[in-house]
C-alpha positions as CSV (number, residue, x, y, z in Angstrom):
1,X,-101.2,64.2,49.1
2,X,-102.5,66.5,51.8
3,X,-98.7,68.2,51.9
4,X,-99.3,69.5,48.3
5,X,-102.4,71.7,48.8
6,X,-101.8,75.1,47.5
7,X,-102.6,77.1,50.8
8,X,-99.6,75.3,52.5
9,X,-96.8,76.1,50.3
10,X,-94.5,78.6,51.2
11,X,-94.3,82.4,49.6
12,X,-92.1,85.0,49.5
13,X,-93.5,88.3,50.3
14,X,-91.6,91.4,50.8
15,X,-89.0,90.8,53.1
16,X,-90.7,88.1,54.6
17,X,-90.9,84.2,53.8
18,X,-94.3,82.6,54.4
19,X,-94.4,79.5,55.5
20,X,-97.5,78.9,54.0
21,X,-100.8,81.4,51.9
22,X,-103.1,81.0,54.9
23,X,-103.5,84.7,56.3
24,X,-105.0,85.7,59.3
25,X,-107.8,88.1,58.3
26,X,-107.8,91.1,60.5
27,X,-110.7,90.8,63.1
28,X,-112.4,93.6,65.2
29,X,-113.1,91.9,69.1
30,X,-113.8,94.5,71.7
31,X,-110.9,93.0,73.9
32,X,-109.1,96.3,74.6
33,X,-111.5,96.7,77.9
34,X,-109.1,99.2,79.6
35,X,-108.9,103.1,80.1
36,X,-105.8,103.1,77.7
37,X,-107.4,101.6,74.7
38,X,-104.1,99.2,74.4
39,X,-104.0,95.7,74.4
40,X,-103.1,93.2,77.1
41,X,-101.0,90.4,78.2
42,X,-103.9,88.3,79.9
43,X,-105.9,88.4,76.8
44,X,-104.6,89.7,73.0
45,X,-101.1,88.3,73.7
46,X,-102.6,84.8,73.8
47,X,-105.3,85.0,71.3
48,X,-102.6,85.8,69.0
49,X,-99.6,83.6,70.0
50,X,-102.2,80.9,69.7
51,X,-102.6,81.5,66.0
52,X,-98.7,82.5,65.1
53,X,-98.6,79.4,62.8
54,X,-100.9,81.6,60.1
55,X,-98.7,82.1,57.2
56,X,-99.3,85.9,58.6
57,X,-101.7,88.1,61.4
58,X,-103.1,91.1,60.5
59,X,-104.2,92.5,64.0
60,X,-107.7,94.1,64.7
61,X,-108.1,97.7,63.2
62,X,-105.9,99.6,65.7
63,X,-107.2,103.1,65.3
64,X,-104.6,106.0,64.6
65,X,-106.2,108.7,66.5
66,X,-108.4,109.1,69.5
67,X,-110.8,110.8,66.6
68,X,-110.7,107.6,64.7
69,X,-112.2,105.3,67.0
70,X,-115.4,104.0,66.5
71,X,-115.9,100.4,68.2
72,X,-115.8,100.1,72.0
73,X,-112.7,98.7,73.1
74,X,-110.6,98.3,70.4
75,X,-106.9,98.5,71.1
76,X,-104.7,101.8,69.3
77,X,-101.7,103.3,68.2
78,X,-101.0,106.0,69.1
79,X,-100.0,106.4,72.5
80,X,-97.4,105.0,73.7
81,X,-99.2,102.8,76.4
82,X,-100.4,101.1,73.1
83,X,-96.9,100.6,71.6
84,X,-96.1,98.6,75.1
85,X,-98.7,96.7,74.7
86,X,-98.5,95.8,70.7
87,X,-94.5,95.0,72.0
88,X,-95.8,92.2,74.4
89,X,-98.2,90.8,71.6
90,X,-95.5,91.3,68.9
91,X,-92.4,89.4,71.1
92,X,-94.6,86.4,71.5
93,X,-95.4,85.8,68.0
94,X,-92.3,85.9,67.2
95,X,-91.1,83.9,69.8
96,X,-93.9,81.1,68.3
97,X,-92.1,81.9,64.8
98,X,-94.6,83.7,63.9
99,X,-95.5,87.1,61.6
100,X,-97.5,89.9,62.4
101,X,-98.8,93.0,60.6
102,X,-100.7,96.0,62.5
103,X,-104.1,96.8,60.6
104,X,-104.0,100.9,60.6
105,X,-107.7,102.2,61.0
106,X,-109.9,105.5,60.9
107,X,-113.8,104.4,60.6
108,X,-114.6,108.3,59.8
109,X,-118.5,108.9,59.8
110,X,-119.0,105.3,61.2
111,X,-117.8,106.4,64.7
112,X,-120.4,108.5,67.0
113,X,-120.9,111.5,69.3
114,X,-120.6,109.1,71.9
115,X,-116.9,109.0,71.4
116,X,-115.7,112.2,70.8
117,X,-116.9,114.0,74.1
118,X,-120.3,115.1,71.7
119,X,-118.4,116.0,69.1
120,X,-119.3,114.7,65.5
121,X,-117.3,112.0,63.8
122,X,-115.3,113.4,60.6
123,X,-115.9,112.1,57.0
124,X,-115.7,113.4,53.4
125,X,-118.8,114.5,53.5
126,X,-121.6,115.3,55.8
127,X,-123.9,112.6,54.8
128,X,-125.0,109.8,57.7
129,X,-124.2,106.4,56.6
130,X,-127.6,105.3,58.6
131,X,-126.2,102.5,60.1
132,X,-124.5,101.7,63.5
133,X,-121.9,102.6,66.1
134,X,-120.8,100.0,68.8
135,X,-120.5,101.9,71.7
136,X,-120.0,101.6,75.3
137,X,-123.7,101.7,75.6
138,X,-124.6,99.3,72.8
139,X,-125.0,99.7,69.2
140,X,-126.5,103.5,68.3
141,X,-127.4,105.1,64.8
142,X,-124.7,107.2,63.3
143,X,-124.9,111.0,62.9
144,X,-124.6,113.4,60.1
145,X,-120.8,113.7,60.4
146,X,-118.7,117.0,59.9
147,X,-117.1,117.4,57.0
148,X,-113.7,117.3,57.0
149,X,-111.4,120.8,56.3
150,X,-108.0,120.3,54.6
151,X,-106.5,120.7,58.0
152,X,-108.3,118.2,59.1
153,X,-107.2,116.0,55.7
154,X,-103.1,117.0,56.4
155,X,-103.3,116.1,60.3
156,X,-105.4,112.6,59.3
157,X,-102.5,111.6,57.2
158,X,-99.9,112.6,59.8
159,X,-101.6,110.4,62.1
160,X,-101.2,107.5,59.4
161,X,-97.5,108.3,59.1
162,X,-97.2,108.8,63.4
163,X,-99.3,105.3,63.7
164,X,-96.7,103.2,60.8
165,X,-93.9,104.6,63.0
166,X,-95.2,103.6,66.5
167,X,-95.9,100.1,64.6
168,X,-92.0,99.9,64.1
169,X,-91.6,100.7,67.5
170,X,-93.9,98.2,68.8
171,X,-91.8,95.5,66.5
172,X,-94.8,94.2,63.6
173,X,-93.4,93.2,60.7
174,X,-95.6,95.7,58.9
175,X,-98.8,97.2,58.4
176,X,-101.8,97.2,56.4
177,X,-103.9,100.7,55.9
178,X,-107.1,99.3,56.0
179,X,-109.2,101.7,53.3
180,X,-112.0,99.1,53.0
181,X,-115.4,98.5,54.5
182,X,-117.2,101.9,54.6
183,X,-114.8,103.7,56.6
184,X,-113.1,106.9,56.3
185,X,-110.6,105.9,52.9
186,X,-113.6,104.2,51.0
187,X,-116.1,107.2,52.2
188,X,-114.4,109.4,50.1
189,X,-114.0,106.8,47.1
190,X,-117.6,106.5,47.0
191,X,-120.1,109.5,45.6
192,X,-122.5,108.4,47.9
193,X,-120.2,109.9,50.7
194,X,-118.3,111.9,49.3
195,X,-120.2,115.1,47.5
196,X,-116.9,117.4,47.9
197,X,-115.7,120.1,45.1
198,X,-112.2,120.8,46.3
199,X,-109.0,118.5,45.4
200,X,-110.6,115.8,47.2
201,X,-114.2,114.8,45.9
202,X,-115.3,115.2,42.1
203,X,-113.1,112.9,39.8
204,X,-111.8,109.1,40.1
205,X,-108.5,111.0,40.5
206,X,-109.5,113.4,43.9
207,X,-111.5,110.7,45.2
208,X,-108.4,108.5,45.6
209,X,-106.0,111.2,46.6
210,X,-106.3,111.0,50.5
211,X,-105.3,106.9,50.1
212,X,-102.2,107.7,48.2
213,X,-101.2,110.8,50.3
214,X,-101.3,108.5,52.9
215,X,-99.2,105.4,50.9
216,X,-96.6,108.2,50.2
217,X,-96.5,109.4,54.1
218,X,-96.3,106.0,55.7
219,X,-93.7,104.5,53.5
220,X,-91.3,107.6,54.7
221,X,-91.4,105.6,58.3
222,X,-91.5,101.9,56.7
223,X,-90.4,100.3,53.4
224,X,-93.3,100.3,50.6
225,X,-92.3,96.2,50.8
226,X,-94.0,96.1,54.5
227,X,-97.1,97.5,53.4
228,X,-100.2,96.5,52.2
229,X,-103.7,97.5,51.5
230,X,-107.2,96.5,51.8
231,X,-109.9,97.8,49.8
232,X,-113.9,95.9,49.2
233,X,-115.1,97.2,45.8
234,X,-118.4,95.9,45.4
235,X,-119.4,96.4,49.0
236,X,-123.0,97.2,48.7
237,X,-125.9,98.5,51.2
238,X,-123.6,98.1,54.0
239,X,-122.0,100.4,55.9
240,X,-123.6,103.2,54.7
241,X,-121.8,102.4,51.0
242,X,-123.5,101.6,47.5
243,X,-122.6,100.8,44.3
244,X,-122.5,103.3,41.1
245,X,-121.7,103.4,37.7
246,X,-118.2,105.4,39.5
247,X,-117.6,102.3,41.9
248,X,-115.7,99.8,39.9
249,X,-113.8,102.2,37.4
250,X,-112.7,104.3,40.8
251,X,-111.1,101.0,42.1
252,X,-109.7,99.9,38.9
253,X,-107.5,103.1,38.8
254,X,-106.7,102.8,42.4
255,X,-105.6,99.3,42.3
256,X,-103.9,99.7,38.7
257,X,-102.1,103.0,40.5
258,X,-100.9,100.8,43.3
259,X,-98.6,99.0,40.5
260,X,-96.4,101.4,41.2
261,X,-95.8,100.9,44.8
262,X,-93.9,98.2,45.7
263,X,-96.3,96.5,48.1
264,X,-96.5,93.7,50.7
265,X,-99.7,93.1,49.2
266,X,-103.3,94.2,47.9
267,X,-105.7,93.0,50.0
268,X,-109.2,92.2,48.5
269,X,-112.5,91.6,49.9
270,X,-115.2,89.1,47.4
271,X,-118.8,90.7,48.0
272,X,-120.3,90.2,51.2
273,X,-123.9,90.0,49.9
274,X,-125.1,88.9,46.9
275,X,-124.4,91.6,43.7
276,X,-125.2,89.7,41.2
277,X,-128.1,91.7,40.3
278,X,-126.7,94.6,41.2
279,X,-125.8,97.2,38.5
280,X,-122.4,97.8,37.7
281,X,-121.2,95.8,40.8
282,X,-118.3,93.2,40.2
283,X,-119.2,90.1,41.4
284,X,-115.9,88.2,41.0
285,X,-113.3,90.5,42.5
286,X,-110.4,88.2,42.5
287,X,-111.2,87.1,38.9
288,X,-110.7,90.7,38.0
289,X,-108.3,92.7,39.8
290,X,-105.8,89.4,39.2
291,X,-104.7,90.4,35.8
292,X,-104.8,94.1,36.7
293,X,-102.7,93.7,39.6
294,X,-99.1,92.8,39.1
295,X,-98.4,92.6,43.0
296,X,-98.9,89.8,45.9
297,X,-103.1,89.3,45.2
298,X,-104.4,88.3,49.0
299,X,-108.2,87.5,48.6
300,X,-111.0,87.0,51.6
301,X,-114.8,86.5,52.1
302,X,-116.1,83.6,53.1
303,X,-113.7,81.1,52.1
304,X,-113.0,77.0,53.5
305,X,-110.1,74.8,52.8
306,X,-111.6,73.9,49.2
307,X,-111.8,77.2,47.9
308,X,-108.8,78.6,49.1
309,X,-106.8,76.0,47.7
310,X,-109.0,76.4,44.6
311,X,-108.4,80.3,43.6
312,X,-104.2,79.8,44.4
313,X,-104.4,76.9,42.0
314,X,-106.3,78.8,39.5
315,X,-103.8,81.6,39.4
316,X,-106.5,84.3,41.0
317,X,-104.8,84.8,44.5
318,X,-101.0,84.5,45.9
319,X,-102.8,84.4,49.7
320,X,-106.6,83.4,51.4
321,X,-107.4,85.6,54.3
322,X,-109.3,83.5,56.5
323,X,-111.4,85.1,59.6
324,X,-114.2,83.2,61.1
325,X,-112.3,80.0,61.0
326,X,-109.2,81.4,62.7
327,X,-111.3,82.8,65.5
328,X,-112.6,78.6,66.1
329,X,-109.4,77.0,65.3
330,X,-106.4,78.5,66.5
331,X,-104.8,75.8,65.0
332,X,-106.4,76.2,61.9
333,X,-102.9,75.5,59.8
334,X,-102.6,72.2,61.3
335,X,-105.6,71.4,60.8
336,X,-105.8,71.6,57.0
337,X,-102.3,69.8,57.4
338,X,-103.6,66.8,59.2
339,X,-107.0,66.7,57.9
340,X,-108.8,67.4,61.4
341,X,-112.4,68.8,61.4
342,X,-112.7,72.4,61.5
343,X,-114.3,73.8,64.7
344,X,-117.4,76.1,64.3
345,X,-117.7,79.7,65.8
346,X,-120.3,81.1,68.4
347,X,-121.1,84.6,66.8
348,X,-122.5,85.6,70.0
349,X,-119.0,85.7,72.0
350,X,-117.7,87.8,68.9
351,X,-117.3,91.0,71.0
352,X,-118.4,90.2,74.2
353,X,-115.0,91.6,76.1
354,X,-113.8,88.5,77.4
355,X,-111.9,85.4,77.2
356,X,-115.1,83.3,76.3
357,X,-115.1,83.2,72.4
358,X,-111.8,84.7,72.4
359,X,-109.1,82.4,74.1
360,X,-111.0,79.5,75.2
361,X,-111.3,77.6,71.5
362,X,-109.6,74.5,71.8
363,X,-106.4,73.0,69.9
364,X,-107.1,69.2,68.4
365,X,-104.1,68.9,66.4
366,X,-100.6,67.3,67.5
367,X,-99.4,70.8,67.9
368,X,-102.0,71.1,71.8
369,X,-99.0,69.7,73.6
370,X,-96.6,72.7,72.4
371,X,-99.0,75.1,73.2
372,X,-99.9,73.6,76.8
């Protein structure tokens, strides 16, 4: 009975054959606590080995420039200390038959001073988000960010294209541009953001032209088939981001655009807070974007074992991105397999740089004795 749940059949996806639909939802954790921003054997080659039996990993967000960092210690790529690192983390999960995708990230006007020698972040526009950075220092307000120049626009999507091919170097199977959550990508979806009168701000159209300038870059360095996309429409009073009567018709061209790229996968994000009150927010994204989207559907936010079973077997999703639970239960597969009890999480080792909260949750399934 238990072998039949939806979330553990297999799926073909690009390329790729997933041994089952539970996905790894890419996590931000501050483990990159070196001078090189890269990630290391002792800590991210474990955390992630640990979890290879995910039908997939996305990594962290793995910033593509030094200017689009924002979080304190979070691992790039862009140097090539970085790609040596992402090769050790890459090589294991293979070796544990897993499969791993890079998460490509620029947080724009979410960053601070703090990181850029003084300077200001860069956004679509020069609006603060008022919300927070984490720094080295602790969490700070954001700044008023500058606005960016088209230079600035043509050397941003350079460093997407430079960042897919150091991900090919480093060995991930591909990459997700992660144009979700409030940074850079969604600040200039969103007229709250983005208040720009060039090619890039006004209509639906210019408001979704850096995303696809980007697509079209990146899949000159890797096959359209090995990349996917993450985007949160109904994200709302968070991250500097709110909802207009724009929001939803903006994302249905973007996602209905996306048809014609043959992609690993959309990526989509249910609310995070409660929109059902909120004008013109959609409060059931997968229910949506489903019959609108004729590509692999993956869908996150706050699902268990129950529901993600439930929205594959109602035809809504094609993969559950889990988060929270993988970071308690790296053998969180195995778990919904054999029917163990599903470890909680201790938020407050979430980014505290070490290997408490990180590499210290504990395998109860019949697979501990491969792992020891």
């Amino acid at each position: 009975m238990v072998s039949k749940q939806a979330l553990l059949q297999s799926y073909k996806m690009g390329n790729l054959e997933l041994p089952n639909r539970l996905v790894m939802a890419p996590l931000t954790r501050s483990r990159a606590n070196n001078s090189e921003n890269k990630p290391t054997e002792d800590l991210h080659l474990q955390y992630y080995k640990e979890r290879a039996s995910a039908g997939l990993i996305i990594t962290e967000g793995s910033q593509v420039s030094k200017q689009a960092v924002g979080y304190v210690n979070t691992a790039g790529i862009h140097s090539q200390a970085q790609v040596e690192g992402w090769k050790k983390v890459t090589k294991a999960v293979h070796e544990a038959n897993g499969r791993i995708f890079i998460q490509l990230w620029h947080v724009g006007r979410m960053s601070h001073p703090d990181f850029h020698n003084g300077e200001l972040p860069v956004s679509a526009s020069a609006i603060n988000p008022h919300a927070q950075s984490f720094t080295p220092e602790g969490f700070k307000d954001t700044v008023a960010p500058r606005e960016m120049t088209i230079e600035d626009i043509k050397s941003t999507v350079q460093d997407f294209k430079n960042a897919a091919k150091n991900a090919v170097e480093a060995g991930f199977d591909g990459v997700e541009i992660h144009s979700s959550n409030g940074y850079l990508f969604h600040q200039f979806f969103s007229n709250c953001s983005n208040h720009r009168t060039d090619e890039y701000g006004g209509s639906i159209k210019n408001k979704a032209k850096l995303l696809f300038e980007v697509l079209d870059a990146v899949k000159e360095v890797i096959p359209s088939n090995k990349i996917g996309v993450r985007l949160n429409p109904s994200l709302h009073n968070l991250f500097g981001i709110t909802v207009d009567e724009e929001t939803i018709p903006t994302f249905d061209y973007i996602i209905e655009k996306l048809n014609s790229y043959d992609l690993a996968y959309l990526h989509l994000s249910e609310p995070f807070t409660d929109v059902s009150e909120v004008p013109f927010a959609e409060p059931n994204i997968a229910k949506r974007y489903r019959p609108i989207y004729n590509g692999t559907l993956m869908i996150n936010g706050g699902f268990d074992q129950e529901k993600g079973n439930k929205v594959i077997e109602e035809g809504n999703a094609d993969l559950v991105a889990f988060g929270k639970l993988f970071i308690s239960n790296p053998d969180l597969v195995e778990r919904f397999e054999q029917d163990v009890a599903v470890d909680e999480w201790d938020s407050d080792t979430f980014y505290s740089g070490g290997p408490e909260g990180y590499i210290d949750y504990k395998v109860k399934t019949e697979r501990e004795a491969v792992l020891q």
